[in-house]
C-alpha positions in Angstrom: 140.9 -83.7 104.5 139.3 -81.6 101.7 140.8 -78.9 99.6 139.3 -75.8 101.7 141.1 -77.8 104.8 144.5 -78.0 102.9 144.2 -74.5 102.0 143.4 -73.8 105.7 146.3 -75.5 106.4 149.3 -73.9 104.4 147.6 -70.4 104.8 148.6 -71.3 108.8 151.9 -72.9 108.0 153.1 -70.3 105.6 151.2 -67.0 106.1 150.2 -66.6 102.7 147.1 -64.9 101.4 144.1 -67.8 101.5 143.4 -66.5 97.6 146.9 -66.9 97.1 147.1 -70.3 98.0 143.4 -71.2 96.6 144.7 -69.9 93.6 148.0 -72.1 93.5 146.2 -75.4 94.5 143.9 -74.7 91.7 146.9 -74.0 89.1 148.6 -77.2 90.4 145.2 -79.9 90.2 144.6 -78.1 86.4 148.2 -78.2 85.2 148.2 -82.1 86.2 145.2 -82.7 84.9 146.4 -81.4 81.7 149.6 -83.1 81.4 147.8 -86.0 82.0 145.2 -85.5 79.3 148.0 -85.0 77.2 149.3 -88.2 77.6 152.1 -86.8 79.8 152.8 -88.0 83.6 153.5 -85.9 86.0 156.1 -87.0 88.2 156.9 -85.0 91.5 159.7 -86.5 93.7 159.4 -87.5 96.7 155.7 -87.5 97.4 154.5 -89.8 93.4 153.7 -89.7 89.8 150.3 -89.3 88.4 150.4 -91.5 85.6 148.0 -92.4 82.6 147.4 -96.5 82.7 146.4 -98.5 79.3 143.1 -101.0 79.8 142.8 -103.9 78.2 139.8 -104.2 75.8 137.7 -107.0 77.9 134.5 -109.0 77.2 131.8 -108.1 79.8 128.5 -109.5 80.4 125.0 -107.6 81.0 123.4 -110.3 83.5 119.8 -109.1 83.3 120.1 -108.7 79.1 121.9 -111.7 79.1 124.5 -110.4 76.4 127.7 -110.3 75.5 129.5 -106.8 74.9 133.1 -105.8 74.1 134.4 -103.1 76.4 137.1 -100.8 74.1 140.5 -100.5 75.5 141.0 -97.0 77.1 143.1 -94.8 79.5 142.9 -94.4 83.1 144.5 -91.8 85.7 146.9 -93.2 88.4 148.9 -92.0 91.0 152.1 -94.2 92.5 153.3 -92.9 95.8 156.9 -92.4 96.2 159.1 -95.1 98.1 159.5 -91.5 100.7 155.8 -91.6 100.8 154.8 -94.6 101.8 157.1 -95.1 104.7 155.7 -92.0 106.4 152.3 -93.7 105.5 153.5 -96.9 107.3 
């Protein structure tokens, strides 16, 4: 399903305005994606969190090079589904 199709969807559910809704979905993605930028998770209950996850630096090889590099520890997004979640998944 894609975001024009979620949109779709709500606008039928709820009768809102498509630009209404557009607009919201768009507030929503950018205000996670700030939080988590900011180091902050976001947790919303009963559906997950979108959490920031530390990486360990690593040693990596370049096979065709055949070197040796260090790969710096850094931050990844997550998301963990809610215990809700995943038995409707099930």
């Amino acid at each position: 399903m894609t975001k024009a199709e979620i949109i779709t969807e709500i606008t039928k559910n709820t009768g809102l305005n498509k630009e209404d809704v557009a607009n919201t979905i768009e507030s929503l993605m950018e205000t996670i994606k700030n939080s988590l930028a900011n180091k902050e998770n976001v947790y919303l209950r009963g559906f997950g969190s979108f959490i920031i996850k530390q990486r360990a630096e690593k040693t990596a090889r370049n096979i065709s090079k055949n070197i040796t590099m260090i790969v710096p520890a850094n931050s990844i997004p997550a998301f963990k589904p809610a215990d809700v979640f995943m038995e409707v998944v099930k």
